[in-house]
Kinemage of the C-alpha trace (Angstrom):
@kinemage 1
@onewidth
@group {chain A} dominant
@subgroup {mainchain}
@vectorlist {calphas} color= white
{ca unk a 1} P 143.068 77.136 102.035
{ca unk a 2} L 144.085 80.242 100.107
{ca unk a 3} L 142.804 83.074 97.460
{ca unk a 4} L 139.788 80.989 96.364
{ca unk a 5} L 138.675 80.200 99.930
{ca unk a 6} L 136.482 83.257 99.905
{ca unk a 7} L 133.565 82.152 102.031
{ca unk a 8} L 132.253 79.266 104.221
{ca unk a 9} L 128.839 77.409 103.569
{ca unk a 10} L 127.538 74.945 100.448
{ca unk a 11} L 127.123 76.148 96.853
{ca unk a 12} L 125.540 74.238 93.475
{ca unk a 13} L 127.652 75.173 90.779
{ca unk a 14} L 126.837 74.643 87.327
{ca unk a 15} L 130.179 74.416 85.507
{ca unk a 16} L 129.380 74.302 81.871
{ca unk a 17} L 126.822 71.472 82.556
{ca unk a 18} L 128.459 70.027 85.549
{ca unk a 19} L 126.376 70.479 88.820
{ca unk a 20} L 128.240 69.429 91.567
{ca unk a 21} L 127.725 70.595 95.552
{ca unk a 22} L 130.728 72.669 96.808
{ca unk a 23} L 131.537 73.894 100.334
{ca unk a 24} L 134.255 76.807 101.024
{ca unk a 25} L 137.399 76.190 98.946
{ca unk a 26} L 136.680 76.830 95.514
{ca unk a 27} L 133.508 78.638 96.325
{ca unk a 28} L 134.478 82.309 95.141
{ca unk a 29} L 136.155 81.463 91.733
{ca unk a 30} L 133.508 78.773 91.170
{ca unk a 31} L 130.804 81.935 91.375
{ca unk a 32} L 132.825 83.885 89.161
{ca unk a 33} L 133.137 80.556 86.230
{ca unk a 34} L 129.375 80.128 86.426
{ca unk a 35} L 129.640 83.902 85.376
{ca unk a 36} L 131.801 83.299 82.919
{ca unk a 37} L 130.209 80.139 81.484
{ca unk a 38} L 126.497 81.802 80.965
{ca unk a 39} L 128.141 84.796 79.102
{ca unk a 40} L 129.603 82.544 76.697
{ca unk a 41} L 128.628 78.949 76.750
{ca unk a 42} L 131.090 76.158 75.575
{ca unk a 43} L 129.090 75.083 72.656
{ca unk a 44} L 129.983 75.236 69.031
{ca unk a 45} L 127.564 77.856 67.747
{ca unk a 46} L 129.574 80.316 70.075
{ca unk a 47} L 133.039 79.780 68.238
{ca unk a 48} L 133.965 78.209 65.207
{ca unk a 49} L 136.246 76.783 66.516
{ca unk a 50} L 135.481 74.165 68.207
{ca unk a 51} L 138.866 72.890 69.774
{ca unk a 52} L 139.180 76.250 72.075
{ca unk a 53} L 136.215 74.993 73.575
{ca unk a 54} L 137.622 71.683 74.864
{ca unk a 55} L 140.599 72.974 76.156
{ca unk a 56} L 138.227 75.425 77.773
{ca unk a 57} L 136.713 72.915 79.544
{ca unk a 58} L 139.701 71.079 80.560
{ca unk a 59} L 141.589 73.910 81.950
{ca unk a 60} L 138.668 74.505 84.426
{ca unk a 61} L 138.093 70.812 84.952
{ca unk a 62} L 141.824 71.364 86.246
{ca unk a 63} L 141.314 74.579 88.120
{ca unk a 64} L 138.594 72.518 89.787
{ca unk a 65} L 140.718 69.852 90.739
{ca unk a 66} L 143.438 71.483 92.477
{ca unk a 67} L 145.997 71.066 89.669
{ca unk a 68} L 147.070 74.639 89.358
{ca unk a 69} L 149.934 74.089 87.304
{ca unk a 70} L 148.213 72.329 84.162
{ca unk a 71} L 145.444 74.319 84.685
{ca unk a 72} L 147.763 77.126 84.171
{ca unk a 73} L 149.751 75.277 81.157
{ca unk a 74} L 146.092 75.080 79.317
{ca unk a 75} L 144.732 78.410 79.649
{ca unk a 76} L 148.237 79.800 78.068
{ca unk a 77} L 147.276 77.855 75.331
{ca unk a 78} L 144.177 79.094 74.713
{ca unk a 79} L 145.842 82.317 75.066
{ca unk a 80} L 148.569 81.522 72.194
{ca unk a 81} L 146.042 79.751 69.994
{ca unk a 82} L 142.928 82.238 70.189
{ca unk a 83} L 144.226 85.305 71.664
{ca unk a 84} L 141.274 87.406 70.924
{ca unk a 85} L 138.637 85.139 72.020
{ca unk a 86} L 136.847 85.776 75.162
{ca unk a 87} L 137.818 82.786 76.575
{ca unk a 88} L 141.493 83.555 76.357
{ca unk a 89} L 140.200 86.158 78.352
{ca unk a 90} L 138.406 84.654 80.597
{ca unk a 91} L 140.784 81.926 81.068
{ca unk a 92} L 143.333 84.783 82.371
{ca unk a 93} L 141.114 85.704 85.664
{ca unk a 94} L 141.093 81.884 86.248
{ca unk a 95} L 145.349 81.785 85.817
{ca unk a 96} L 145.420 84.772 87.880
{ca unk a 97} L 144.035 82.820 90.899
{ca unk a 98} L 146.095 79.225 90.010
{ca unk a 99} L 148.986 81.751 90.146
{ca unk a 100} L 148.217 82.993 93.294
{ca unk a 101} L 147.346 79.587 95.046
{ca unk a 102} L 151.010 78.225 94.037
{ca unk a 103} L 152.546 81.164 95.577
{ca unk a 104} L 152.978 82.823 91.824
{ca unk a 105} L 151.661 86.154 93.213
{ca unk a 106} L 154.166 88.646 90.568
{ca unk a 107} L 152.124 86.301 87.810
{ca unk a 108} L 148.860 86.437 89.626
{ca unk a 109} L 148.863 90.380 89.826
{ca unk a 110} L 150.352 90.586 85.791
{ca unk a 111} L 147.402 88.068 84.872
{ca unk a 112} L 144.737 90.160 86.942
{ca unk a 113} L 146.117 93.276 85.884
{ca unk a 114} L 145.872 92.241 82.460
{ca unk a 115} L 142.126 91.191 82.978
{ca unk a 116} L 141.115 94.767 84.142
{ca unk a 117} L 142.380 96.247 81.000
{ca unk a 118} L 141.051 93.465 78.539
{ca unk a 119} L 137.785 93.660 80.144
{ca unk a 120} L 137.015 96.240 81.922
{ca unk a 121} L 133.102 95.797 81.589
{ca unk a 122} L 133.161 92.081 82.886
{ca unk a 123} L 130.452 91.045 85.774
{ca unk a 124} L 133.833 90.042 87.615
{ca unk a 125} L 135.831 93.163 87.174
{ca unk a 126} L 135.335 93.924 91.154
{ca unk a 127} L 136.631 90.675 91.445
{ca unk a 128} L 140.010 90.458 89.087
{ca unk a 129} L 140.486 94.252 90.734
{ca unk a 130} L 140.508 92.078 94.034
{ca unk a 131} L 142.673 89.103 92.870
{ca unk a 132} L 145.370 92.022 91.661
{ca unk a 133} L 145.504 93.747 95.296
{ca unk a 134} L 145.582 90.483 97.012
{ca unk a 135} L 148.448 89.295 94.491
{ca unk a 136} L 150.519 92.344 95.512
{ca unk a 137} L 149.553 92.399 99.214
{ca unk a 138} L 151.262 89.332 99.501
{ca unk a 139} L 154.282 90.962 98.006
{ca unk a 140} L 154.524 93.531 100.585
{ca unk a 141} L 157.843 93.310 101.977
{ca unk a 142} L 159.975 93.367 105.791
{ca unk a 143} L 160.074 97.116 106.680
{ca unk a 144} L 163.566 97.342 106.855
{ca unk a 145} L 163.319 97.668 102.790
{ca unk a 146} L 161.314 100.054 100.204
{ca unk a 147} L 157.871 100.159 100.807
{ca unk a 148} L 156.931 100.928 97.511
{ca unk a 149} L 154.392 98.056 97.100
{ca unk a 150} L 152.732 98.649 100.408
{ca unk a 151} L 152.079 102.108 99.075
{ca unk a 152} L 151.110 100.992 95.866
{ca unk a 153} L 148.822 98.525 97.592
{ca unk a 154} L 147.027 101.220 100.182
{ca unk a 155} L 146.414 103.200 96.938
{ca unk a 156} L 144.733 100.652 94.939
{ca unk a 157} L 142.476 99.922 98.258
{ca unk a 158} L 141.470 103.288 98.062
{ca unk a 159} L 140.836 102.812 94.306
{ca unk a 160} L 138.805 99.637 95.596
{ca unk a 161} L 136.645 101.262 98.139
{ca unk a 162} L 135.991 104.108 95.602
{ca unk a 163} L 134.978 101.858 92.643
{ca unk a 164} L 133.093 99.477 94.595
{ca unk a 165} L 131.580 100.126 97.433
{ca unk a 166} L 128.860 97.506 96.863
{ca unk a 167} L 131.437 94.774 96.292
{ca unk a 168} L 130.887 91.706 98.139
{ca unk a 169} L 134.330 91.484 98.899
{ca unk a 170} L 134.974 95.301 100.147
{ca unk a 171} L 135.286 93.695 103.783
{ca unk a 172} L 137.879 91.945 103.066
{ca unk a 173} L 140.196 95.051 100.972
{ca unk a 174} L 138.953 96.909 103.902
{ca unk a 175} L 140.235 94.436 106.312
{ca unk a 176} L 143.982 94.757 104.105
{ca unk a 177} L 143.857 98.077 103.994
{ca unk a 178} L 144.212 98.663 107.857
{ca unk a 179} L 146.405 96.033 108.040
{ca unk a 180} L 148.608 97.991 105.210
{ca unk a 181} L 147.950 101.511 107.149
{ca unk a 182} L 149.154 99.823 110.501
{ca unk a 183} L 152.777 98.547 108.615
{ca unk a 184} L 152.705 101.780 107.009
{ca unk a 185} L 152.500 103.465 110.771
{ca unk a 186} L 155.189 100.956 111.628
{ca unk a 187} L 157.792 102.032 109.052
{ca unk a 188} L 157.615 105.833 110.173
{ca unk a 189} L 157.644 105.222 113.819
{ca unk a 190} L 161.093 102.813 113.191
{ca unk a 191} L 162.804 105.389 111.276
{ca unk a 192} L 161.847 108.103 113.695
{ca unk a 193} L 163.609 106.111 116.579
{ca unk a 194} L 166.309 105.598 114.876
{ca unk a 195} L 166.835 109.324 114.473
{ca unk a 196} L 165.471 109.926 117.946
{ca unk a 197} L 168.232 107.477 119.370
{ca unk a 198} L 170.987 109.135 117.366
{ca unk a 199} L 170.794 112.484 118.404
{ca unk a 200} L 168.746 113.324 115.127
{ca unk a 201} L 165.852 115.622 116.490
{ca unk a 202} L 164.813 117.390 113.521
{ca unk a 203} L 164.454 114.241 111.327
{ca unk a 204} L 162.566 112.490 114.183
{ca unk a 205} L 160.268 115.494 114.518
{ca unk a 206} L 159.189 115.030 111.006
{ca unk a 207} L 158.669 111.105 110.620
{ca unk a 208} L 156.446 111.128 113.926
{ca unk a 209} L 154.535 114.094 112.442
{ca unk a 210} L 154.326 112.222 109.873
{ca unk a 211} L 153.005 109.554 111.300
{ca unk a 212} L 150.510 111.375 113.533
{ca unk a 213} L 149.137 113.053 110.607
{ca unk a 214} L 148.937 110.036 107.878
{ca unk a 215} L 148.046 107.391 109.932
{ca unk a 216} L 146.008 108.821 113.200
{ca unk a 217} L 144.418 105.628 114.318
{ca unk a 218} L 147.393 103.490 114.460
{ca unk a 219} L 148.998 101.546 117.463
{ca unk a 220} L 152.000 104.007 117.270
{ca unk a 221} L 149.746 107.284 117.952
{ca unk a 222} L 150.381 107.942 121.368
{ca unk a 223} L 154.311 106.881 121.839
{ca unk a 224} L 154.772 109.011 118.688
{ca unk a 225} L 153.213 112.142 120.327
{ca unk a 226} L 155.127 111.218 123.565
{ca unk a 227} L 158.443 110.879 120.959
{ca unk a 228} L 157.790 114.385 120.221
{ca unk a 229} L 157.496 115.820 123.403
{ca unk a 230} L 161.031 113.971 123.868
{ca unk a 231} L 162.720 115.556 120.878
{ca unk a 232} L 160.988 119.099 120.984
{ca unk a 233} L 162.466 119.263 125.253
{ca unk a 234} L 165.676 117.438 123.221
{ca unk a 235} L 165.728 120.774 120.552
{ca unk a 236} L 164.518 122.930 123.632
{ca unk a 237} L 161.446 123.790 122.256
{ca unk a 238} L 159.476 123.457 125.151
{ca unk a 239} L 155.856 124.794 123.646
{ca unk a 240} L 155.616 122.661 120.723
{ca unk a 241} L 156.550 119.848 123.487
{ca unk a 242} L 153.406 121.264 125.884
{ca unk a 243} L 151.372 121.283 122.503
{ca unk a 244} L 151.928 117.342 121.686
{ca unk a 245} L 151.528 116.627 125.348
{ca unk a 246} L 148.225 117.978 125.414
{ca unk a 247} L 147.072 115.783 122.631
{ca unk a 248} L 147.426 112.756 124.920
{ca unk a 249} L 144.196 111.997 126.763
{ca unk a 250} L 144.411 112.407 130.554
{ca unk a 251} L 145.401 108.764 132.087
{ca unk a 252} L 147.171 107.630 128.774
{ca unk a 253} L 150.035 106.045 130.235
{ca unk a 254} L 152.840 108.234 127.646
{ca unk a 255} L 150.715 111.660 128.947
{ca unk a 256} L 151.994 110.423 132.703
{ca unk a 257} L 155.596 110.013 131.042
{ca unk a 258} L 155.382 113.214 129.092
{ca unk a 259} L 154.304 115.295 131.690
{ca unk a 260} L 157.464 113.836 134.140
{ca unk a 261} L 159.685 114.779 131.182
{ca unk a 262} L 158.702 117.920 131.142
{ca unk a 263} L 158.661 118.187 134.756
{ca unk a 264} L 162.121 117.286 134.787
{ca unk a 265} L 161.603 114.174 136.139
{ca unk a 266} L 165.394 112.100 135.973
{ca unk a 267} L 166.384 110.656 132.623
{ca unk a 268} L 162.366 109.341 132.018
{ca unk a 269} L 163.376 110.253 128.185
{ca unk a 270} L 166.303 107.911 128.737
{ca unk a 271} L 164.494 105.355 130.631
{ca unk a 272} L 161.309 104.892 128.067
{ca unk a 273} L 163.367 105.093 124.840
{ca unk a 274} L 165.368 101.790 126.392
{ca unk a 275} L 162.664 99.962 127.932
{ca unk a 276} L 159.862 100.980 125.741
{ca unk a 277} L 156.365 99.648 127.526
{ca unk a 278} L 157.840 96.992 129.846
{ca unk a 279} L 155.526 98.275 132.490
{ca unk a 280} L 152.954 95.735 131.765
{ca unk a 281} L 150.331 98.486 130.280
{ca unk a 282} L 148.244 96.882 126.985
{ca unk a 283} L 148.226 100.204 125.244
{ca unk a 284} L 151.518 100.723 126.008
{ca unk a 285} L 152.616 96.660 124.778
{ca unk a 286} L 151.183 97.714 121.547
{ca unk a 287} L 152.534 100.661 121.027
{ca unk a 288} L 156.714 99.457 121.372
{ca unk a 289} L 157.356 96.369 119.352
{ca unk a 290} L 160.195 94.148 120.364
{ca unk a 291} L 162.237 95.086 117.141
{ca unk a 292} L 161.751 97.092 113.929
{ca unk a 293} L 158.180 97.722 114.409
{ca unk a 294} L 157.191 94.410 114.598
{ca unk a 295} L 154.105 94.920 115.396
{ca unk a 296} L 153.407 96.692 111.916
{ca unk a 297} L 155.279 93.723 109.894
{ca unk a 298} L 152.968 90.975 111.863
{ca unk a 299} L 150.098 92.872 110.552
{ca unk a 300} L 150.366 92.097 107.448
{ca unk a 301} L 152.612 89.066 108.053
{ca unk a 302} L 149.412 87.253 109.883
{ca unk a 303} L 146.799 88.607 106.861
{ca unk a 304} L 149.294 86.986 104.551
{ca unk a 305} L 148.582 83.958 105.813
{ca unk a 306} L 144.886 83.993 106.367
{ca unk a 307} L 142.901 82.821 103.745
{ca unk a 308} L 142.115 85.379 102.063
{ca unk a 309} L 139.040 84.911 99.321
């Protein structure tokens, strides 16, 4: 199961003149060649020449079957041979997907990318717009490097939701974006422990503002506000500390902790930056990964390996 797994039930598709019954794999790119195929028929009166239309055909005869890689092989050839034609174009969206399902995801986002600007007025454009974000989701890397592509990824979601918001498969973006938010979250909540841990109040002030601002709805929210009240009582600033601590509903397990901070309570700043949430709370589980903000990298670590379309 992967990218072309889009959705589960029976279709009829009519591939060029071949009806066959299909259920859940292929589904979603098989809709999107039936497109293709009744915008420009494989039939000699569309091209003159005829031999692009045969390898047509057998690159999605290919696709169809599973074999990605000749599949692949063929539709660069149509590409070398009749650059200009719209199925060289065509043919791309299809590569773009065989790329993704053999793990080819730098190729899969190129080919997609390269679809959007070729044909930007295609029935499928929501769709090759999808292919590229899911192409470079799966690129997203461990937190403990750049985060470049997870930004680059929330942006074109946005893009996404923006451009489409009748899409068929703005559940799913949806669905990545949160997942991308919540690693996001993760990232500015590791760094601002690190600096919290080190002495570094001033930089940990400002990566879990940070993250209280950008990402409000994330599983970090309320240790970060309690982090604050611990660096703010660390830099002696004892009213921006009240003013975080209010933030925190009443019962929220870091309020309880916040307030004893404040109160003077012994070494609770100590005692929650080692143990995190070991009192068995759920909110609070959530809140403290084990290490480096795993929580944030299994977000997106479990979507990556969901089947995705």
């Amino acid at each position: 199961m992967g990218l072309v797994a889009w959705f589960n039930g029976s279709l009829t598709f009519v591939w060029c003149g071949f009806v066959a019954p299909r259920t859940g794999l292929l589904c979603a790119v098989l809709v999107i060649l039936s497109i293709l195929c009744t915008t420009h028929p494989v039939a000699a009166a569309s091209f003159a020449e005829e031999g692009v239309h045969k390898l047509y055909e057998d690159g999605l005869r290919l696709f169809h079957e599973g074999r990605y890689k000749k599949a692949i092989a063929v539709f660069d050839k149509i590409e070398a041979l009749y650059p200009f034609s719209q199925m060289a174009i065509d043919g791309s969206l299809v590569a773009a997907v065989a790329h993704y399902e053999l793990g080819n995801y730098a190729e899969s986002a190129s080919l997609a990318e390269g679809y959007i600007d070729s044909y930007p007025s295609s029935k499928s454009i929501d769709y090759a717009y999808y292919v590229r974000i899911l192409a470079k989701y799966m690129q997203i890397p461990d937190l403990g490097l750049d985060q470049g592509v997870a930004l680059e990824v929330r942006n074109l979601a946005y893009e996404f939701v923006r451009m489409f918001p009748n899409s068929r498969h703005l559940g799913e973006i949806s669905k990545r974006l949160a997942a991308v938010q919540q690693h996001l979250a993760a990232r500015e909540f590791m760094i601002g422990k690190f600096y919290l841990k080190r002495g570094g109040y001033i930089a940990a002030v400002k990566r879990f503002r940070t993250l209280i601002s950008a990402y409000p709805s994330s599983a970090y929210t309320n240790e970060g506000l309690y982090r604050l009240v611990e660096a703010y009582t660390a830099l002696g600033d004892h009213k921006s500390a009240a003013a975080y601590l209010s933030k925190l509903d009443e019962g929220n397990v870091w309020r309880a902790r916040a307030e004893r901070l404040l109160s003077g309570e012994k070494n609770c700043a100590q005692e929650v930056g080692q143990e995190g949430t070991k009192e068995g709370d759920d909110e609070g589980k959530s809140a403290t990964p084990p290490s480096s903000a795993a929580a944030g990298e299994e977000a997106v670590e479990d979507a990556q390996r969901e089947s995705l379309l």
